[in-house]
C-alpha positions as CSV (number, residue, x, y, z in Angstrom):
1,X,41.7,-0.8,-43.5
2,X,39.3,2.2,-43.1
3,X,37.7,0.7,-46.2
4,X,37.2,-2.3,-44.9
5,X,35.7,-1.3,-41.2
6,X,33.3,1.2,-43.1
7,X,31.8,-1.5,-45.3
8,X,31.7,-3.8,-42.6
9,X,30.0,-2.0,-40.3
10,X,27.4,-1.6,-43.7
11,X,27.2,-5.0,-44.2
12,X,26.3,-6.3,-40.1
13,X,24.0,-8.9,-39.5
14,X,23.5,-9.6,-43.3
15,X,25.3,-12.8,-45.0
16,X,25.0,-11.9,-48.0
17,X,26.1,-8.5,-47.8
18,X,29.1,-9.6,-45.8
19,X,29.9,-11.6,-48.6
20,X,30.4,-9.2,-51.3
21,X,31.9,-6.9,-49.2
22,X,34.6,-8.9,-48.9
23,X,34.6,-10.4,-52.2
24,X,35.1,-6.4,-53.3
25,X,37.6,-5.7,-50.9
26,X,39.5,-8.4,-52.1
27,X,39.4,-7.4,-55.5
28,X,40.4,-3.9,-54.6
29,X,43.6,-5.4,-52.8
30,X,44.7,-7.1,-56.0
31,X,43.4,-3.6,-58.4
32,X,45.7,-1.1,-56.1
33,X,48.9,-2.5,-57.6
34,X,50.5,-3.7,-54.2
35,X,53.1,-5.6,-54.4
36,X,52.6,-9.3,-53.3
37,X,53.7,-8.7,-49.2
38,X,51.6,-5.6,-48.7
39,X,48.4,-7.8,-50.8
40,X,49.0,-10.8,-48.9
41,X,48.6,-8.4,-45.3
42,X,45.6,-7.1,-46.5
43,X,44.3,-10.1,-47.3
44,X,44.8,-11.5,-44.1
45,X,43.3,-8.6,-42.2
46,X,40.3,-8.4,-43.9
47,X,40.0,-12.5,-43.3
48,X,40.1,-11.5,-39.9
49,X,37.7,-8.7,-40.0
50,X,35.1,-10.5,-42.2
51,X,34.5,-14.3,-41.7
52,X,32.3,-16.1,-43.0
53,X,30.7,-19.7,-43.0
54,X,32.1,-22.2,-45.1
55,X,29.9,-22.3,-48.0
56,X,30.8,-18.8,-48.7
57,X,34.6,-18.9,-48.2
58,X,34.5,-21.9,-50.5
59,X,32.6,-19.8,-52.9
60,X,34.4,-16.8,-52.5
61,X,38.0,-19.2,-52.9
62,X,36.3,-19.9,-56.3
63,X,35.8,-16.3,-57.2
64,X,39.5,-15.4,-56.1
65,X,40.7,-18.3,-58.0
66,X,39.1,-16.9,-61.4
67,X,40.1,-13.6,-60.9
68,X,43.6,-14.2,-60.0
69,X,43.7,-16.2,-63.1
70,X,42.2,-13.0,-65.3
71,X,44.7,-10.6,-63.3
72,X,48.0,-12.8,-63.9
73,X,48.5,-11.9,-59.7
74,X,48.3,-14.8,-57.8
75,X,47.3,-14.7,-54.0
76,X,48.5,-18.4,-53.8
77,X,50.7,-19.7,-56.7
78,X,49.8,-22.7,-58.5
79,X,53.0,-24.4,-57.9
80,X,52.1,-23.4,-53.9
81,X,48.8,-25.1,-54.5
82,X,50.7,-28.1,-55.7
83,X,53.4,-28.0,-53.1
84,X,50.2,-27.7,-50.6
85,X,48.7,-31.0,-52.0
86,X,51.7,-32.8,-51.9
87,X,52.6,-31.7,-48.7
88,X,49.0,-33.1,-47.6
89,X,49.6,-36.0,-49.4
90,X,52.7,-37.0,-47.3
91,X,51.7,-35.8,-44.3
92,X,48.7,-38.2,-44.6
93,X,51.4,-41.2,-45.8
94,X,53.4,-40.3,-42.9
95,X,50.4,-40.5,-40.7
96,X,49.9,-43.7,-42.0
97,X,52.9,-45.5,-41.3
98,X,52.8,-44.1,-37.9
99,X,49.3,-45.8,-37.1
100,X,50.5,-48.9,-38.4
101,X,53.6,-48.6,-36.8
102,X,51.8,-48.3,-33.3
103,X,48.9,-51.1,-34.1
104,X,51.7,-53.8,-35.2
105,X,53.7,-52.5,-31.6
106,X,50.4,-53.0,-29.8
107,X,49.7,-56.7,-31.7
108,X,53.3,-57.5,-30.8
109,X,53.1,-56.7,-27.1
110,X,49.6,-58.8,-27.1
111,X,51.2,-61.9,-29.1
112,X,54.7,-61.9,-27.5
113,X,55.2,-59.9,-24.3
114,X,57.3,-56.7,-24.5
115,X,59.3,-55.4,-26.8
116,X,62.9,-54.5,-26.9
117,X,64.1,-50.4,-26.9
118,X,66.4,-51.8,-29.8
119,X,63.7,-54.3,-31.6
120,X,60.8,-51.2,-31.6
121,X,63.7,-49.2,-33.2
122,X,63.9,-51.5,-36.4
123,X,60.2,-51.9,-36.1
124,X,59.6,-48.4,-36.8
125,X,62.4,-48.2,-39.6
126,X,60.7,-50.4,-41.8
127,X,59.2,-49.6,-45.1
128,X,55.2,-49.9,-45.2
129,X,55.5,-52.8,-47.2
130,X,57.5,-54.4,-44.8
131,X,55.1,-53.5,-42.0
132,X,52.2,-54.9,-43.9
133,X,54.5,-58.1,-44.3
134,X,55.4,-58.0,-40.3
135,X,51.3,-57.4,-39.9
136,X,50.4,-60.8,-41.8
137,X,53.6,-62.6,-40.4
138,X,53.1,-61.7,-36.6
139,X,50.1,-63.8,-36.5
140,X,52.1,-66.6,-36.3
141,X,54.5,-65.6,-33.8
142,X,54.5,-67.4,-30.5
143,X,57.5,-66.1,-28.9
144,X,60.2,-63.4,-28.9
145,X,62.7,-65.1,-30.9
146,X,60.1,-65.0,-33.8
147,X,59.9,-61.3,-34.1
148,X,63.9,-61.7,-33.7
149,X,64.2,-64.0,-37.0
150,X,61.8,-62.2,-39.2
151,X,63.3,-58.9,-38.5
152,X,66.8,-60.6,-39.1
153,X,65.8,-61.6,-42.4
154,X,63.7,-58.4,-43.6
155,X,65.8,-56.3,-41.9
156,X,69.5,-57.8,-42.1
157,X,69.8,-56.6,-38.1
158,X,70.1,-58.6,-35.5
159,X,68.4,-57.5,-31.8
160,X,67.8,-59.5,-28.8
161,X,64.0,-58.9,-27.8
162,X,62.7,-59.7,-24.1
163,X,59.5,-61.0,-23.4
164,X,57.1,-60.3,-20.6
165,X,57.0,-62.2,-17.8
């Protein structure tokens, strides 16, 4: 941590410098023979002490990438990399069944007044294929009772859905 102030202060005002003073600092983190906890602190605290713009930390991701690869010590595990991307992956799915979710509610409340506790309910448990089949279908709804049929026979439920007044 000493380390790490002493070059900083070295490196101030200078980019570049900054740069491959962390770079090095990393690469001394992994070179002490720490286990993975006490590597994983350092890293973070010399993150914190030396940031940099984005061009660099994507550079400098690079460089760890390469060299954890030479060491056999990874900082972040392949298979975390992988559970990272998946993870992104679903959250994005997840996000997009919520948006259509709320755009089909909102076309619903325009077409046929509002919309049941109970009926929103089996809306939002349908598959995304279903809800791209309820997006196409609602644009021929005229009433309630419409919503009410479709779900009944995509959905095998049966709701009672009030309409606005």
């Amino acid at each position: 941590m000493v380390l790490a102030h002493l070059r900083v202060l070295e490196a101030k005002g200078d980019t570049a410098k900054r740069y491959e003073v962390k770079r090095e600092l990393i690469r001394l983190a992994y070179e002490q023979g720490y286990e993975r906890k006490q590597i994983l602190s350092l890293l973070r605290f010399i993150d914190w002490m030396i940031i940099l713009p984005e061009d660099l930390e994507e550079r400098l991701d690079d460089d760890i990438k390469e060299f954890e690869e030479g060491k056999k010590m990874p900082y972040v595990t392949s298979w975390e990399r992988r559970g990272e991307k998946r993870g992104l992956a679903l959250g994005e799915k997840r996000g997009e069944k919520t948006c259509k979710i709320d755009l089909i509610l909102l076309q619903l409340e325009q077409r046929i007044g509002e919309i049941e506790a109970g009926m929103r309910e089996l809306v939002e448990k349908l598959t995304v294929k279903r809800l791209d089949d309820l997006a196409v279908a609602l644009l021929d709804f005229t009433e309630a009772s419409d919503l009410e049929k479709w779900l009944k026979r995509n959905n095998g439920k049966r709701r009672s859905v009030k309409a606005k007044k």
